[in-house]
mmCIF file as gemmi writes it, N, C-alpha and C atoms, coordinates in Angstrom:
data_model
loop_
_atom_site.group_PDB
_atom_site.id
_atom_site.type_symbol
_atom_site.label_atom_id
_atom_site.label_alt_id
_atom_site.label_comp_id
_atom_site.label_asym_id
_atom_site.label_entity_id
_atom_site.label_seq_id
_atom_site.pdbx_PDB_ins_code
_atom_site.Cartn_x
_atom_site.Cartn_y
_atom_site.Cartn_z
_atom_site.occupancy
_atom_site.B_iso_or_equiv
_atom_site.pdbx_formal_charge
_atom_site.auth_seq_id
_atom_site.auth_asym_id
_atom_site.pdbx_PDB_model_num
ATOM 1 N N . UNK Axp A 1 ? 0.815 -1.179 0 1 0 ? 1 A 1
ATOM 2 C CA . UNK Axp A 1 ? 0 0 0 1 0 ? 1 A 1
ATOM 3 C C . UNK Axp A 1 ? 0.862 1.248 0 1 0 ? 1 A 1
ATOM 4 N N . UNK Axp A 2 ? 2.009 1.228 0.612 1 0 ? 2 A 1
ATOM 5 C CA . UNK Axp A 2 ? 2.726 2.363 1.202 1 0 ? 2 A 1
ATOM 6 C C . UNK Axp A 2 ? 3.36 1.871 -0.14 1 0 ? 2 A 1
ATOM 7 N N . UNK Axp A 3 ? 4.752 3.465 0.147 1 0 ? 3 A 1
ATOM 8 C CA . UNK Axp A 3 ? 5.855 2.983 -0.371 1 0 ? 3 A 1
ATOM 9 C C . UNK Axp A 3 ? 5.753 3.174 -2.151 1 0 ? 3 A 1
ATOM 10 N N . UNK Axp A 4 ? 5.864 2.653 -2.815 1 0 ? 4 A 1
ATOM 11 C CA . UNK Axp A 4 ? 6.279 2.762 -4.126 1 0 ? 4 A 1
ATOM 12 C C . UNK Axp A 4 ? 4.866 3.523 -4.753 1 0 ? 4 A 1
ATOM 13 N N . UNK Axp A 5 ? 5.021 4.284 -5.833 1 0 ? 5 A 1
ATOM 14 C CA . UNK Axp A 5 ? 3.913 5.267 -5.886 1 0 ? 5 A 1
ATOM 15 C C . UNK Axp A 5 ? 4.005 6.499 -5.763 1 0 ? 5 A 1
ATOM 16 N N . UNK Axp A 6 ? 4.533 6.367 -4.608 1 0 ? 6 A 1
ATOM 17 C CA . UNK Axp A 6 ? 4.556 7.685 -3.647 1 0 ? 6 A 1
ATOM 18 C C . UNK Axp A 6 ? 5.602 8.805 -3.814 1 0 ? 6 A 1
ATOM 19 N N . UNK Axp A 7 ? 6.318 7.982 -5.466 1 0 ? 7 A 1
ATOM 20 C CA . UNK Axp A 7 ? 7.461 9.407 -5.178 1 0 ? 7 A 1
ATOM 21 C C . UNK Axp A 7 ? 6.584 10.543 -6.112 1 0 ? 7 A 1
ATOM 22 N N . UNK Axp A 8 ? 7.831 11.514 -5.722 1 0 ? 8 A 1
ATOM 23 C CA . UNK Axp A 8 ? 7.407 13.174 -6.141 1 0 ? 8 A 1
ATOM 24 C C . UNK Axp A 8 ? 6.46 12.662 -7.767 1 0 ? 8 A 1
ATOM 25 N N . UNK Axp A 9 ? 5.691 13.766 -7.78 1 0 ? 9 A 1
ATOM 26 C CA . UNK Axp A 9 ? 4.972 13.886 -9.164 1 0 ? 9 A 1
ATOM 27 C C . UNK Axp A 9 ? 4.287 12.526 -9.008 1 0 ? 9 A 1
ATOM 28 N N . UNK Axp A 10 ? 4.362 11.714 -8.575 1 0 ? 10 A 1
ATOM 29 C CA . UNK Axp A 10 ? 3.334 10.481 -8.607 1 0 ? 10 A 1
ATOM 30 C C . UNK Axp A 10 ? 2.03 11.114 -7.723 1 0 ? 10 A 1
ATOM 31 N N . UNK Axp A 11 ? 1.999 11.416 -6.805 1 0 ? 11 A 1
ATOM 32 C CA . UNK Axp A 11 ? 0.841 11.34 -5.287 1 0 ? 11 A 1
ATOM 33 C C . UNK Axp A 11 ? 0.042 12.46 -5.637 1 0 ? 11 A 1
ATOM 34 N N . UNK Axp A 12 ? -1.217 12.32 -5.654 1 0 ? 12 A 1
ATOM 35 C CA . UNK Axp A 12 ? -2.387 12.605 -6.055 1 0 ? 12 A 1
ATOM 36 C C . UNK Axp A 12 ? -3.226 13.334 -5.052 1 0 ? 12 A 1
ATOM 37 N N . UNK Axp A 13 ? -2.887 14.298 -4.376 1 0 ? 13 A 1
ATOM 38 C CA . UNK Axp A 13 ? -3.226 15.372 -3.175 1 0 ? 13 A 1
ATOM 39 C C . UNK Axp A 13 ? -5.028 15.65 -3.328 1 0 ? 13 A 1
ATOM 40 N N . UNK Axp A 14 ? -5.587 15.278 -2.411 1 0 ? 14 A 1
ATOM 41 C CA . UNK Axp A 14 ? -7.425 15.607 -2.164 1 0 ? 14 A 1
ATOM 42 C C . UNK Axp A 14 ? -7.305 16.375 -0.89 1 0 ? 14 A 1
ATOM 43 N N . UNK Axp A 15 ? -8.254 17.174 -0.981 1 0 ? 15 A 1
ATOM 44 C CA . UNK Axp A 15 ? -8.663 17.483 0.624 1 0 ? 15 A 1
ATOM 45 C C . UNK Axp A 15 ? -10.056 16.911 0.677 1 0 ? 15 A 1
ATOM 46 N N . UNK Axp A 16 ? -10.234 16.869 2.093 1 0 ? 16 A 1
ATOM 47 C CA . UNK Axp A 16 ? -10.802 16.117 2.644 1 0 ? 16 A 1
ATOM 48 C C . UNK Axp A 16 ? -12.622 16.102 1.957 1 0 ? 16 A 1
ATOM 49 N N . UNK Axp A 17 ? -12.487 17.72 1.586 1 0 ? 17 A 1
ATOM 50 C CA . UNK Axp A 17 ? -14.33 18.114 1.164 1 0 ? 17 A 1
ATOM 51 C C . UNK Axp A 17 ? -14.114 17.619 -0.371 1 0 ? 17 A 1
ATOM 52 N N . UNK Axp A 18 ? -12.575 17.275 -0.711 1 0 ? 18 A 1
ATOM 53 C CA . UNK Axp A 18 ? -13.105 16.865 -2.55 1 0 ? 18 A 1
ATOM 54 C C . UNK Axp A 18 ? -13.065 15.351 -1.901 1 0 ? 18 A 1
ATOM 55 N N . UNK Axp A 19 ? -12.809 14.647 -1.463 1 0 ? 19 A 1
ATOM 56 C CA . UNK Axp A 19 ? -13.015 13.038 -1.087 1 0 ? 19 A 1
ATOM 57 C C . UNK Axp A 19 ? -14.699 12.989 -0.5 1 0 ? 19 A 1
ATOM 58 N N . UNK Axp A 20 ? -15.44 13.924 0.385 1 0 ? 20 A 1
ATOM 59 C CA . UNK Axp A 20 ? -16.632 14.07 0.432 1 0 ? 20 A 1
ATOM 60 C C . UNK Axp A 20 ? -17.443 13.899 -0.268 1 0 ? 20 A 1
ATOM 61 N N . UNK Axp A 21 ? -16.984 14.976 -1.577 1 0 ? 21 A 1
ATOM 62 C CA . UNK Axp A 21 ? -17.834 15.321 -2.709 1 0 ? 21 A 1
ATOM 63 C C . UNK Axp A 21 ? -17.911 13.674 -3.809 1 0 ? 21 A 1
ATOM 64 N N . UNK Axp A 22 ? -17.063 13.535 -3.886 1 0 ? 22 A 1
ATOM 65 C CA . UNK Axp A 22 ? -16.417 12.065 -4.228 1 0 ? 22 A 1
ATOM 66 C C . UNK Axp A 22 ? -17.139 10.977 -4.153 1 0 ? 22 A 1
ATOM 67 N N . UNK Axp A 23 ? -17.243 11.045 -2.636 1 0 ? 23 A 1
ATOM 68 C CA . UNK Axp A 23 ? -18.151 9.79 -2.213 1 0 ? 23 A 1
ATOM 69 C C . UNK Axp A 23 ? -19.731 9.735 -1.513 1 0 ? 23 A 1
ATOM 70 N N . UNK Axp A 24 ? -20.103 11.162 -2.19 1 0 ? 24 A 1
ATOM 71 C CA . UNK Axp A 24 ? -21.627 11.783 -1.462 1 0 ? 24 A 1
ATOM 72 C C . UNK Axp A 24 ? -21.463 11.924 -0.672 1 0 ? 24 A 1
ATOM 73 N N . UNK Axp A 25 ? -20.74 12.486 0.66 1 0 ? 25 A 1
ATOM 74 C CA . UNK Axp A 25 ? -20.517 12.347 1.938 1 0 ? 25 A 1
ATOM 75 C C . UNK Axp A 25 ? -20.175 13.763 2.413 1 0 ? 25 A 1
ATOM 76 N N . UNK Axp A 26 ? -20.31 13.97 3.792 1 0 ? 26 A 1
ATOM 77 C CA . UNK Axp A 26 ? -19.823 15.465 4.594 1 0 ? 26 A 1
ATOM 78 C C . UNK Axp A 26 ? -19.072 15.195 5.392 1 0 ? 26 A 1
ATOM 79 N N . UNK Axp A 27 ? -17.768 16.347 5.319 1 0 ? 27 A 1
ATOM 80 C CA . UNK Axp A 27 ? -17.111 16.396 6.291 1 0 ? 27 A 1
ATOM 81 C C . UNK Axp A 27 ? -17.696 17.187 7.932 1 0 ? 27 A 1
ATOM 82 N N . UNK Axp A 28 ? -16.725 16.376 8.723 1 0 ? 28 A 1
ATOM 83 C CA . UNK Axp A 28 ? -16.791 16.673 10.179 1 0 ? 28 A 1
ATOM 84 C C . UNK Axp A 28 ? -15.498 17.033 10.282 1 0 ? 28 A 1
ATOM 85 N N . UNK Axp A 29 ? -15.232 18.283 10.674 1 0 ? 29 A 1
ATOM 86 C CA . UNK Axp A 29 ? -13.896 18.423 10.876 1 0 ? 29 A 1
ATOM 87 C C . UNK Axp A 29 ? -12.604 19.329 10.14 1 0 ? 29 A 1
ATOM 88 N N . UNK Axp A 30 ? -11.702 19.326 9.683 1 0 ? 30 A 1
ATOM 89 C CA . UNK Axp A 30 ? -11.534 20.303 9.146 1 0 ? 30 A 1
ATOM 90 C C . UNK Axp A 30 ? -11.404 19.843 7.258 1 0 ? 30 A 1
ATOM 91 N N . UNK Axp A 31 ? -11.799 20.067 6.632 1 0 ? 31 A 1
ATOM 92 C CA . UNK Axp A 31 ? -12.758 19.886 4.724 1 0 ? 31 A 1
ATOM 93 C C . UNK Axp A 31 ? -11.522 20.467 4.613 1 0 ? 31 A 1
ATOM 94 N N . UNK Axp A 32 ? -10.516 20.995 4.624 1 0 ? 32 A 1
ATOM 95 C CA . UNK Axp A 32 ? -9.315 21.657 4.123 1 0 ? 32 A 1
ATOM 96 C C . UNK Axp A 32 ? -8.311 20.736 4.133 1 0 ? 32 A 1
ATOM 97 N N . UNK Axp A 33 ? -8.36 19.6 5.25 1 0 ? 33 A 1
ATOM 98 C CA . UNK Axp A 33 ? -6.813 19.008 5.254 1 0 ? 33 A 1
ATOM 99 C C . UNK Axp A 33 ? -7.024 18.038 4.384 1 0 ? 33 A 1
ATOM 100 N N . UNK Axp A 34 ? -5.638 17.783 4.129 1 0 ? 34 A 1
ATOM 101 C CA . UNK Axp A 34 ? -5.355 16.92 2.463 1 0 ? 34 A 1
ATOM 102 C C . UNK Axp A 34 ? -4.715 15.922 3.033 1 0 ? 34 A 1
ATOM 103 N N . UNK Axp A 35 ? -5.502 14.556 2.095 1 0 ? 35 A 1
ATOM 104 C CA . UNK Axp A 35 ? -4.757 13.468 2.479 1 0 ? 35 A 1
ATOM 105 C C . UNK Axp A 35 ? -4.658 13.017 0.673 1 0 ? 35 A 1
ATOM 106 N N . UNK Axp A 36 ? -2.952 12.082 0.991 1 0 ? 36 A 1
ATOM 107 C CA . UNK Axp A 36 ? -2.628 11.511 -0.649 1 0 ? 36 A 1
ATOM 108 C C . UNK Axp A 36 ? -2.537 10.072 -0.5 1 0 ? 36 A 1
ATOM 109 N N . UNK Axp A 37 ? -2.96 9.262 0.437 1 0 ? 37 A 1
ATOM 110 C CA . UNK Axp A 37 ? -2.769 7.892 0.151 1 0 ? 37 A 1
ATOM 111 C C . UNK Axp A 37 ? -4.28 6.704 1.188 1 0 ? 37 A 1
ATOM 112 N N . UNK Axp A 38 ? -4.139 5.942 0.509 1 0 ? 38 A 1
ATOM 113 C CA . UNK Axp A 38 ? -5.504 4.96 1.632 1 0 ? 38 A 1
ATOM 114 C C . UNK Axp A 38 ? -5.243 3.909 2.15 1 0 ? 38 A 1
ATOM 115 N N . UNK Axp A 39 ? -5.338 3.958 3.794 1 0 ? 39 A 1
ATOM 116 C CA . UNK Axp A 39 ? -4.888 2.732 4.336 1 0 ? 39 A 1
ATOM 117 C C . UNK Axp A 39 ? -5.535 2.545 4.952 1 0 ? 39 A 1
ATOM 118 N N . UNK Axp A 40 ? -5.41 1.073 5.767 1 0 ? 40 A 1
ATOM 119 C CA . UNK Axp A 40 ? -6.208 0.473 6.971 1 0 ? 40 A 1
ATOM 120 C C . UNK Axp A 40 ? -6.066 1.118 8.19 1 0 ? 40 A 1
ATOM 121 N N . UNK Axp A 41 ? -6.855 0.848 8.295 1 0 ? 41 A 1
ATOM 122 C CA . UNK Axp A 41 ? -6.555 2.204 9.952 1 0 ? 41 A 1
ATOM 123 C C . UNK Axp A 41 ? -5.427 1.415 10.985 1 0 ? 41 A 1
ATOM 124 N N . UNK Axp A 42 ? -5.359 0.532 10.676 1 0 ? 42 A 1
ATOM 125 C CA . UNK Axp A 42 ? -3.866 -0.02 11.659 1 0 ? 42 A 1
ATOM 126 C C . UNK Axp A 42 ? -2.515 0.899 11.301 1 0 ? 42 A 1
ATOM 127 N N . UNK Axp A 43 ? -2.697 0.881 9.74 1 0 ? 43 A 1
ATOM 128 C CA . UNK Axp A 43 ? -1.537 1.175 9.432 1 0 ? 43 A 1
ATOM 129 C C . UNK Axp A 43 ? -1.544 3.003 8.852 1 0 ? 43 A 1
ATOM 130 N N . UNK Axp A 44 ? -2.511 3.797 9.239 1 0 ? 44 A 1
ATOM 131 C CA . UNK Axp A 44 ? -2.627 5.064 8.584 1 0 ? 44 A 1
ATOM 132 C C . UNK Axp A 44 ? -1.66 5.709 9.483 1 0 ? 44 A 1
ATOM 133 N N . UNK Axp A 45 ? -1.392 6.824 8.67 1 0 ? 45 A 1
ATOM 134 C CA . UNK Axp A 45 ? -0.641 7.756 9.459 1 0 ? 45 A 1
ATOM 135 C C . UNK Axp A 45 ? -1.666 8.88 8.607 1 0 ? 45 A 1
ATOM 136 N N . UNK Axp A 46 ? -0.346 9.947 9.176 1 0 ? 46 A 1
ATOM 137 C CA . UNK Axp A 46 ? -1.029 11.472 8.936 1 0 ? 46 A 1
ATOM 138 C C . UNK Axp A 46 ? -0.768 11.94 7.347 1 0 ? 46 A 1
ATOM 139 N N . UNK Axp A 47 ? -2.246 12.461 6.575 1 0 ? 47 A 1
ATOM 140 C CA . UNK Axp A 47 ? -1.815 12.17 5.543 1 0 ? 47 A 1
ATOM 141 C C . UNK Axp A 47 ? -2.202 10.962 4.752 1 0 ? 47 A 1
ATOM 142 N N . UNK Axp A 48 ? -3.284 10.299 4.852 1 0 ? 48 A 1
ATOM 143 C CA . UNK Axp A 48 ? -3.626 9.622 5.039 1 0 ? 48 A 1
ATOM 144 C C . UNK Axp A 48 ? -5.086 9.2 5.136 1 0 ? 48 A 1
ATOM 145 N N . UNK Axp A 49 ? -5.942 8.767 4.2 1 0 ? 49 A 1
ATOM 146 C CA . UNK Axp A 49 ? -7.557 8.502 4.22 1 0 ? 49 A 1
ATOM 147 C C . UNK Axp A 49 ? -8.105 6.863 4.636 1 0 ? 49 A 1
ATOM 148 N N . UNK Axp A 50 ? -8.74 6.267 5.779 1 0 ? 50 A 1
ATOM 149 C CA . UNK Axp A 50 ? -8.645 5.188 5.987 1 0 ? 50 A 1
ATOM 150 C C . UNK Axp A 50 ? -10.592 5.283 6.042 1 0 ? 50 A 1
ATOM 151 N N . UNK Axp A 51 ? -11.123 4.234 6.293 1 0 ? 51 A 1
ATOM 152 C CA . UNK Axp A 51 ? -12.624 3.723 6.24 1 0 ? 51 A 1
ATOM 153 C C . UNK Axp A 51 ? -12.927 2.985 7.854 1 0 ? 51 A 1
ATOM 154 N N . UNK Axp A 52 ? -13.72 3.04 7.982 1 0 ? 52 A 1
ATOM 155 C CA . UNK Axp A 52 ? -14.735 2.212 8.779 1 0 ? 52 A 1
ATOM 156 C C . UNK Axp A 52 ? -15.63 1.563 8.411 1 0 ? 52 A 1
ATOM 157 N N . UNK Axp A 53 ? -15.838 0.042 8.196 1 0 ? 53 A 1
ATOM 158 C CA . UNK Axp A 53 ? -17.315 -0.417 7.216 1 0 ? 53 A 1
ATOM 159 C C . UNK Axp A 53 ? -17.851 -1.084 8.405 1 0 ? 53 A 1
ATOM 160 N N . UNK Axp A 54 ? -17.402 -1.771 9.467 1 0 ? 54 A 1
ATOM 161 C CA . UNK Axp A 54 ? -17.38 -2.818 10.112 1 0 ? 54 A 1
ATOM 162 C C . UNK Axp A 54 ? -17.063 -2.31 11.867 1 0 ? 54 A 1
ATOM 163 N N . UNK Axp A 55 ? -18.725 -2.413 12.532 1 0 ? 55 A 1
ATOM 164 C CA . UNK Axp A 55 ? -18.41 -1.914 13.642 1 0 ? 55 A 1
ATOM 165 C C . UNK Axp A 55 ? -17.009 -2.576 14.492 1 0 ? 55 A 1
ATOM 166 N N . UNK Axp A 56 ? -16.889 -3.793 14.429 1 0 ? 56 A 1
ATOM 167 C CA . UNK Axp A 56 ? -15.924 -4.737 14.843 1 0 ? 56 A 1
ATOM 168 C C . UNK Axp A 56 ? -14.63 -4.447 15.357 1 0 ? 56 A 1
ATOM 169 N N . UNK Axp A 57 ? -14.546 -2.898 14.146 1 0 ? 57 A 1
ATOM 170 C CA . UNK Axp A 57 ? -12.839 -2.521 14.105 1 0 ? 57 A 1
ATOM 171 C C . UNK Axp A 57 ? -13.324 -1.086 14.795 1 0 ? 57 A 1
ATOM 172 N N . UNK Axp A 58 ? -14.476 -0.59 15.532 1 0 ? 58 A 1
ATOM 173 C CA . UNK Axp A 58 ? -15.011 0.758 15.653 1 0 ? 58 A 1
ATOM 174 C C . UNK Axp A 58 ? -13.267 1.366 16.88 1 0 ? 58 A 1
ATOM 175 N N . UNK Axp A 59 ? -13.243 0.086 18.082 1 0 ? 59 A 1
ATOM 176 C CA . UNK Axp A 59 ? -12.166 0.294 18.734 1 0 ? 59 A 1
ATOM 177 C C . UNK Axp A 59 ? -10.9 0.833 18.221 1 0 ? 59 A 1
ATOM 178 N N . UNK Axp A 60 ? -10.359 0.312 17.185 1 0 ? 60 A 1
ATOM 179 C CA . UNK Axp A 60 ? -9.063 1.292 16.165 1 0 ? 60 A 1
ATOM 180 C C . UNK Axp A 60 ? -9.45 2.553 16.172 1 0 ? 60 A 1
ATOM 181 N N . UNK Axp A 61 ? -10.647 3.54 16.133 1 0 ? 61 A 1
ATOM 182 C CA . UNK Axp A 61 ? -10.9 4.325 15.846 1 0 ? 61 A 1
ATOM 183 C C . UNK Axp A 61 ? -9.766 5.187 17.021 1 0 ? 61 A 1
ATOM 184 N N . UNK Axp A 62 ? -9.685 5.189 18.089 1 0 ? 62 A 1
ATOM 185 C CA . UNK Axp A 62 ? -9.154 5.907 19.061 1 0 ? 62 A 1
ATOM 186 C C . UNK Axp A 62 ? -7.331 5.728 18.942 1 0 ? 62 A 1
ATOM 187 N N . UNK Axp A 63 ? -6.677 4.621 18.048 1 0 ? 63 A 1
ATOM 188 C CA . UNK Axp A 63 ? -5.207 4.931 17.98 1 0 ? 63 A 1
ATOM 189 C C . UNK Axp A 63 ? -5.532 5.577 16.025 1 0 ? 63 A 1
ATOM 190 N N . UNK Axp A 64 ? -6.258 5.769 15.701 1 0 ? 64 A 1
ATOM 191 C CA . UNK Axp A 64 ? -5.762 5.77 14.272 1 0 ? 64 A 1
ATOM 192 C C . UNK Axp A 64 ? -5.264 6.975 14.066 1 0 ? 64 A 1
ATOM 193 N N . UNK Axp A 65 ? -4.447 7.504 13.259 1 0 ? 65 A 1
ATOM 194 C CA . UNK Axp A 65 ? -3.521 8.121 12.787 1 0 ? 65 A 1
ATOM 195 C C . UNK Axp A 65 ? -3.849 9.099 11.365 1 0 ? 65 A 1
ATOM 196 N N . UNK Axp A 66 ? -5.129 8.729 11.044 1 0 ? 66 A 1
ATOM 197 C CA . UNK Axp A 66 ? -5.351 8.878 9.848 1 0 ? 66 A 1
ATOM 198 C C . UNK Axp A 66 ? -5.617 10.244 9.838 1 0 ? 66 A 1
ATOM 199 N N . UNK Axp A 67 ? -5.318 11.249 8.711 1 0 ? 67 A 1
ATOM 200 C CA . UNK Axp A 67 ? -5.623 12.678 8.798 1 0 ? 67 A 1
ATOM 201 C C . UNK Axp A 67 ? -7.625 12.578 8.437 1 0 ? 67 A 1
ATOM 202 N N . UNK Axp A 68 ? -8.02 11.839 7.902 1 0 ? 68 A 1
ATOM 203 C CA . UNK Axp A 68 ? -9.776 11.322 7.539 1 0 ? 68 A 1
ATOM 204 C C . UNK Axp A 68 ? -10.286 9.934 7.771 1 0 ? 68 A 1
ATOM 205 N N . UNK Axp A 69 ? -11.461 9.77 7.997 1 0 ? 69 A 1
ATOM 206 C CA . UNK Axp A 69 ? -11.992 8.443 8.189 1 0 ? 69 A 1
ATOM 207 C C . UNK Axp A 69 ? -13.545 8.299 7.889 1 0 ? 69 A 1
ATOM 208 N N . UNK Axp A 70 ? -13.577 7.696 6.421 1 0 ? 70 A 1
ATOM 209 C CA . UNK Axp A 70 ? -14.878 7.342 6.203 1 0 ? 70 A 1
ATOM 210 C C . UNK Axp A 70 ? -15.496 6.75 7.013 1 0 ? 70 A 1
ATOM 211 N N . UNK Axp A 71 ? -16.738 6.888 7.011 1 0 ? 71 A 1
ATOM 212 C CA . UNK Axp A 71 ? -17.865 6.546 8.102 1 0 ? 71 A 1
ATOM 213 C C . UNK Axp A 71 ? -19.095 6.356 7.562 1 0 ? 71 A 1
ATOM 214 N N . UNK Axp A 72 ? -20.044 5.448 7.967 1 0 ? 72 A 1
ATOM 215 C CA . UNK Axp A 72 ? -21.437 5.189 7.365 1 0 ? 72 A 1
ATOM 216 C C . UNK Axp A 72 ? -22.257 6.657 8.345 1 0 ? 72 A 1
ATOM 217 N N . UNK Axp A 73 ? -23.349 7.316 7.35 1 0 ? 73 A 1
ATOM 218 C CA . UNK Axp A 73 ? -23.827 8.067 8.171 1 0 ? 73 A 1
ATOM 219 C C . UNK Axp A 73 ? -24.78 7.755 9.657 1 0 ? 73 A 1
ATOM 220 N N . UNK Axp A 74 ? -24.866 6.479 9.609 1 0 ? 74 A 1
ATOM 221 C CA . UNK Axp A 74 ? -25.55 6.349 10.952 1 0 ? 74 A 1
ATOM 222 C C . UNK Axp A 74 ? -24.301 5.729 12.314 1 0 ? 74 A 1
ATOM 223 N N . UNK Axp A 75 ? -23.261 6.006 11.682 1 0 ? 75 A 1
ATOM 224 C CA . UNK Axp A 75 ? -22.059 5.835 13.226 1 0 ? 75 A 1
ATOM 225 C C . UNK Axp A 75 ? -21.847 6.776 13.501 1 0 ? 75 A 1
ATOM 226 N N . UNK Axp A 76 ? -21.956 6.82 15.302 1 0 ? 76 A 1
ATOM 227 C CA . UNK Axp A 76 ? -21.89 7.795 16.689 1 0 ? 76 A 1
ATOM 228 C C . UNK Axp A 76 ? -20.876 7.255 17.458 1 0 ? 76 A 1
ATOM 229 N N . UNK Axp A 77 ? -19.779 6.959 16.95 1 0 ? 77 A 1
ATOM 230 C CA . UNK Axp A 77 ? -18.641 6.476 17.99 1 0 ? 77 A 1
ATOM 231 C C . UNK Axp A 77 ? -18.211 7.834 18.615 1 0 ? 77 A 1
ATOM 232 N N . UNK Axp A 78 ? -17.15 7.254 19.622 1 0 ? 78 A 1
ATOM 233 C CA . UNK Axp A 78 ? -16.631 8.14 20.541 1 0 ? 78 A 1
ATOM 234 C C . UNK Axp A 78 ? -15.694 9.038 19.782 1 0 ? 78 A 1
ATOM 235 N N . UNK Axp A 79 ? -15.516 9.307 18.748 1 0 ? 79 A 1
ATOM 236 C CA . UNK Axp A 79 ? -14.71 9.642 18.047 1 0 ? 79 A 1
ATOM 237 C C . UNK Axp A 79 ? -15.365 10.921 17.347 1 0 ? 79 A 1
ATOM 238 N N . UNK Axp A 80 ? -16.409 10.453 17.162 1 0 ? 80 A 1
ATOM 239 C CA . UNK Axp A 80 ? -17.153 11.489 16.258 1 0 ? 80 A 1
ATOM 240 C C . UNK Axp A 80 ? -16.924 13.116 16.459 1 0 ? 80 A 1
ATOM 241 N N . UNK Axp A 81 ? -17.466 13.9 15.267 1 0 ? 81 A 1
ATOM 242 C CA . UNK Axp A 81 ? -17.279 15.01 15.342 1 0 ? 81 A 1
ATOM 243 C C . UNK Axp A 81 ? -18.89 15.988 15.832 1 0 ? 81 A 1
ATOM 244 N N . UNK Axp A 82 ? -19.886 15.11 16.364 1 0 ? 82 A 1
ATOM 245 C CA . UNK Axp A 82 ? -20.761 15.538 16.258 1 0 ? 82 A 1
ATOM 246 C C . UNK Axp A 82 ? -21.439 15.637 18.017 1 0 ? 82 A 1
């Protein structure tokens, strides 16, 4: 996932409200910060767009790293921006 791709002129910069717009979705939070790559939330860092599909993994939510995190609109985790 990481790693190769990622050099200069390759990485493909979104902020957060064009990944919104993207995927029908609203941001919580700040719609300005830019993430260029997609990982599992184990492995996100900053910079970085990861998902939630599966309450199962809702617990990762509190180490993840990720600068964004898709979300179904009916999750209220502790995390939330709402």
């Amino acid at each position: 996932m990481r790693g190769e791709g990622r050099e200069e002129g390759m990485v493909m910069t979104r902020t957060v409200a064009q990944v919104a717009g993207l995927v029908g979705g609203r941001v919580e939070g700040d719609a300005a910060a830019e993430v260029v790559a997609l990982s599992a939330l184990t492995e996100a860092r900053e910079g970085d767009l990861s998902f939630l599909s599966n309450p199962r993994y809702e617990r990762l939510m509190g180490k993840a790293k990720a600068t964004a995190v898709i979300v179904g609109e009916e999750w209220r985790g502790a995390w939330s921006c709402r």
